[in-house]
C-alpha positions in Angstrom: 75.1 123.7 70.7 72.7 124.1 67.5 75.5 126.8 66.2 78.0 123.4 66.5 75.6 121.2 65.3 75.0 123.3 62.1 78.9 124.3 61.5 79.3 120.2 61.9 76.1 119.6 59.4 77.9 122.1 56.5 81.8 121.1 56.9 80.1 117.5 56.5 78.5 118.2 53.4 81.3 119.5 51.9 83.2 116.9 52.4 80.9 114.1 51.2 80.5 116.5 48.2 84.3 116.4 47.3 84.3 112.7 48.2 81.6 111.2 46.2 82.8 113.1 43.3 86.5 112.0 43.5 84.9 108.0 44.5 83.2 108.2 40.9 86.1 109.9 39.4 88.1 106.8 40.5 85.8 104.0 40.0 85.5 105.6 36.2 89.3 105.7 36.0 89.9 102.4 37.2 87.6 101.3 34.9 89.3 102.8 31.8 93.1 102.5 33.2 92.2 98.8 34.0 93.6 99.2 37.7 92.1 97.0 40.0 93.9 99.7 43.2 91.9 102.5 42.1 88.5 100.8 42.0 89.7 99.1 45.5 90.4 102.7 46.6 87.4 103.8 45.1 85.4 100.8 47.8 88.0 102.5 50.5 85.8 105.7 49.9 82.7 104.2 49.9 83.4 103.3 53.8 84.0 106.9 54.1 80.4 107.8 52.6 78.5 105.9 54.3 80.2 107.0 57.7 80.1 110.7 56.9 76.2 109.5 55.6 76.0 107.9 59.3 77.2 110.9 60.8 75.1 113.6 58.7 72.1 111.1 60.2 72.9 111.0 63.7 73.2 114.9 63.6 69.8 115.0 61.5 67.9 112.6 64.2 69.2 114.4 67.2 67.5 117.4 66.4 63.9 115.6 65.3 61.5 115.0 68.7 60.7 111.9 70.0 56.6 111.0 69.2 54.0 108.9 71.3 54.8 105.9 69.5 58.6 106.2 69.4 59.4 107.5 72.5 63.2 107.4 71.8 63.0 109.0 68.2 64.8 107.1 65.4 68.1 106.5 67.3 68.6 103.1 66.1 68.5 104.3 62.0 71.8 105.1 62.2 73.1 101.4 63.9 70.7 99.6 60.8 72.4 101.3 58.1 75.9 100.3 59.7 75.3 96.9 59.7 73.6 96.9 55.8 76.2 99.5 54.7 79.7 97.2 56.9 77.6 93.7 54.8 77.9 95.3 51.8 80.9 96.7 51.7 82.6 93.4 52.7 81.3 91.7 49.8 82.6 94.2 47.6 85.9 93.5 49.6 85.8 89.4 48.6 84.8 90.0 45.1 88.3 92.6 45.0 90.5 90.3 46.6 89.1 87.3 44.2 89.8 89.4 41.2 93.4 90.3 42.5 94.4 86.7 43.0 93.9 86.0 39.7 95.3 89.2 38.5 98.9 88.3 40.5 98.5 84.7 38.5 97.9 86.3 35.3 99.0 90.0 35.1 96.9 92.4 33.0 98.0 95.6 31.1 97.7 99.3 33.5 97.5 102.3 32.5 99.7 103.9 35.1 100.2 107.4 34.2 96.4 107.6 34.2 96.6 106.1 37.8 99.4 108.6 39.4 96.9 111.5 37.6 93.7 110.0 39.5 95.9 109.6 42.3 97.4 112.5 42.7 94.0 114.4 43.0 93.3 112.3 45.4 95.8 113.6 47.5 94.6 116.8 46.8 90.7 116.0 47.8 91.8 114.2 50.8 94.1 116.6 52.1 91.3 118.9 51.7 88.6 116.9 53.8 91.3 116.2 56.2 91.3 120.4 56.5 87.6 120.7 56.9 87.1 118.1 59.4 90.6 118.8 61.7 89.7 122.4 62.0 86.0 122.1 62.7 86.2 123.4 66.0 88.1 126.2 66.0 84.8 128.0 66.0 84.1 126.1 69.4 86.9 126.3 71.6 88.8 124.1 69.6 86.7 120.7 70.4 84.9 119.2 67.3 81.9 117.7 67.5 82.0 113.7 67.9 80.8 112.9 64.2 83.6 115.0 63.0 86.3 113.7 64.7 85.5 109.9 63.5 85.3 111.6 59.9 88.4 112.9 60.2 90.6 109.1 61.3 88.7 108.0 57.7 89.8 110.8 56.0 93.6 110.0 57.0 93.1 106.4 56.0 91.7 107.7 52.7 95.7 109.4 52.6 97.4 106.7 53.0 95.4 104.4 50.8 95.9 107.4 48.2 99.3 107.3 48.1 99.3 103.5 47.8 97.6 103.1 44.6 100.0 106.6 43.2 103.1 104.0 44.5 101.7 101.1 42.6 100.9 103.2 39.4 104.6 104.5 39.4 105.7 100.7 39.7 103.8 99.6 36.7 104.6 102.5 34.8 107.9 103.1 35.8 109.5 99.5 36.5 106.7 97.5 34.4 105.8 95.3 37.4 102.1 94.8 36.7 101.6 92.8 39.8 101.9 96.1 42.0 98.1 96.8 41.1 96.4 94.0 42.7 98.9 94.0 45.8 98.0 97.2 46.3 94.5 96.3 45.8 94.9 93.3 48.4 96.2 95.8 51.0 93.5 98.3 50.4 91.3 95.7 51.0 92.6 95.0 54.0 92.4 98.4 55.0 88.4 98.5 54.1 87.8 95.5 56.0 89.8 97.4 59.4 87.7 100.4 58.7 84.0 99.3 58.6 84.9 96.5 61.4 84.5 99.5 64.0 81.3 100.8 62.7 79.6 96.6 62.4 81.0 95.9 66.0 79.6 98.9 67.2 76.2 98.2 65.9 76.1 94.8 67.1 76.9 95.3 70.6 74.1 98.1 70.5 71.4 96.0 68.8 73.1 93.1 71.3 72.4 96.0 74.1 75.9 95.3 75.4 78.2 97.5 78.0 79.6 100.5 76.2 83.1 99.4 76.1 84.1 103.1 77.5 82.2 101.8 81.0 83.5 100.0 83.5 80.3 98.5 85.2 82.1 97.5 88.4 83.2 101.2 88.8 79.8 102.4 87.7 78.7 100.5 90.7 81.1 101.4 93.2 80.4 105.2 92.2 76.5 104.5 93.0 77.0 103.2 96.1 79.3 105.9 97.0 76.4 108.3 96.9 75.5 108.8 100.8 72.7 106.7 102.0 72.9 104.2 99.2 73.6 100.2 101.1 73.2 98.4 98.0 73.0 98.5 94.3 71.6 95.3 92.3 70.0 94.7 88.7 72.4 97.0 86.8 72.1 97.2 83.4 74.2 100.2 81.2 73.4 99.6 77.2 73.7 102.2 74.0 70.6 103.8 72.4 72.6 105.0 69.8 76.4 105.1 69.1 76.6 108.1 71.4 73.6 108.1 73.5 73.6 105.8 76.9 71.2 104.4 79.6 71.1 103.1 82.4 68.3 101.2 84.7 69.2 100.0 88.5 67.9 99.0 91.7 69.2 100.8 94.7 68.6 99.8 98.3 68.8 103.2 100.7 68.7 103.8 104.5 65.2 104.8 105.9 66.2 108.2 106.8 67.5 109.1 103.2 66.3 111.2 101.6 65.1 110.0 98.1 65.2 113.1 95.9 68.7 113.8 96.5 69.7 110.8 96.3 68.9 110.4 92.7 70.2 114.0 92.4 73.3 113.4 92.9 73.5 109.8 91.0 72.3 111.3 87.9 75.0 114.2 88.6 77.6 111.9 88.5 76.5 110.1 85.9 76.4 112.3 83.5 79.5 114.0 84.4 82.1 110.6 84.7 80.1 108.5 82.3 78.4 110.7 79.4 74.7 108.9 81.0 72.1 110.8 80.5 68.7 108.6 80.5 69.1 107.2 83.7 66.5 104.7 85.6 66.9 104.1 89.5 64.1 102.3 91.4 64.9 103.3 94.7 64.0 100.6 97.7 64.2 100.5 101.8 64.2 96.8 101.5 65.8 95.2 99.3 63.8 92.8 96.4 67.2 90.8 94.7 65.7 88.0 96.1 62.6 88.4 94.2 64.1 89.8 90.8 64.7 86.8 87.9 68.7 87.9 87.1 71.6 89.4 90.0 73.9 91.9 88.5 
């Protein structure tokens, strides 16, 4: 498992490496070709920093013990810099789309041979990330780590964004229809906004302490009270600590001649195994205290 994690840690590096190079290279370009769909593709990469920066973090914090005061480590680092990195990146998103509108009302002068150049390395970087990050577990049985896998649906949006502002720099320099660049640059835009959605949703239904949307509570709790001995299960609550780290914390009523310890053996066995649970709370009762509890779930 630290072998994976490691192999994860360098392949990740590498591609932020190649990516925050070729996100300058394009926000320099755009700025000299005057192409509003490179710097709008050079904001698409930004999305794609601060996720593989998210990732590189979550990797980092699982490995650091938790201390007195923090009994759950710094878990929740990673959902705070979602949210300030998804805010930010949305304005940047406004301020493009404002600039294009008034770009498709009065067309400006591109540089698109410059563009298809920056462009065309793009295809080159991305193709490479997309290398890295969809053979990172061919060292481990073919399964990448989770923080990999996320990289690598970016990295193919990156390829497709790519090729969007080389289209629209062949249209302006081939057919002279300056009004390509900010379409493109609307539809990039788009495509930013569709990208960091996941990552602000996410942290907001974990600072919101909601159901993991992978969890069916009502099958959660039919799988409880098939454990033998259990009558009844009441006060359920399932919530994230972090974007792949779960808990849960239940009250379970059991027959008098159960007996305790394996009952909890085998609801934590299950619960790891179906639903990926692994901090797991169960206050086990012969009588049960709904009655007496402030909130029935």
């Amino acid at each position: 498992m630290q072998n994976a994690a490691a192999a994860d840690r360098k392949r990740l590096l590498a591609v932020l490496a190649v990516t925050a190079l070729y996100c300058a290279a394009e926000f320099v370009g755009g700025y000299y070709s005057n192409s509003l769909a490179l710097i709008s593709d050079a904001v698409h990469l930004l999305t794609d920093i601060a996720a593989l920066c998210l990732a590189l973090l979550t990797l980092w914090i699982s490995t650091r013990p938790a201390s007195g005061d923090k009994t759950y480590g710094y878990l929740r680092a990673e959902i705070l810099g979602a949210l300030i990195n998804g805010i930010f990146l949305w304005m940047l998103v406004i301020f493009i789309w404002f600039e294009a509108v008034q770009r498709l009302r009065n067309p400006e002068s591109v540089a698109g041979l410059t563009v298809i150049a920056i462009a065309g390395v793009g295809l080159v970087v991305n193709s490479f990330s997309a290398w890295m990050t969809y053979a990172a577990g061919s060292a481990e049985a073919g399964r990448p780590g989770m923080a990999v896998r996320a990289i690598f649906v970016h990295v193919v949006s990156d390829l497709i964004g790519t090729f969007g502002v080389m289209l629209a720099g062949a249209l302006v320099y081939f057919l002279r229809w300056r009004q390509a660049d900010p379409l493109v640059s609307l539809l990039i835009g788009a495509l930013v906004l569709y990208s960091s959605w996941g990552l602000v949703r996410e942290g907001v239904d974990i600072l919101m302490e909601s159901v993991p949307a992978h969890i069916d509570l009502e099958e959660l709790r039919h799988d409880l009270l098939a454990v033998r001995d259990t009558e009844e299960v009441h006060d359920l609550h399932v919530w994230c600590l972090a974007s792949r780290q779960f808990a849960l914390s239940a009250h379970a009523v059991v027959t008098r001649e159960a007996d305790q310890d394996r009952v909890l053996s085998e609801m934590s066995a299950m619960l790891e195994q179906k639903f990926n649970i692994r901090h797991m709370t169960v206050q086990l009762e012969r009588n049960s205290r709904r009655a007496s509890e402030p909130a029935h779930f």
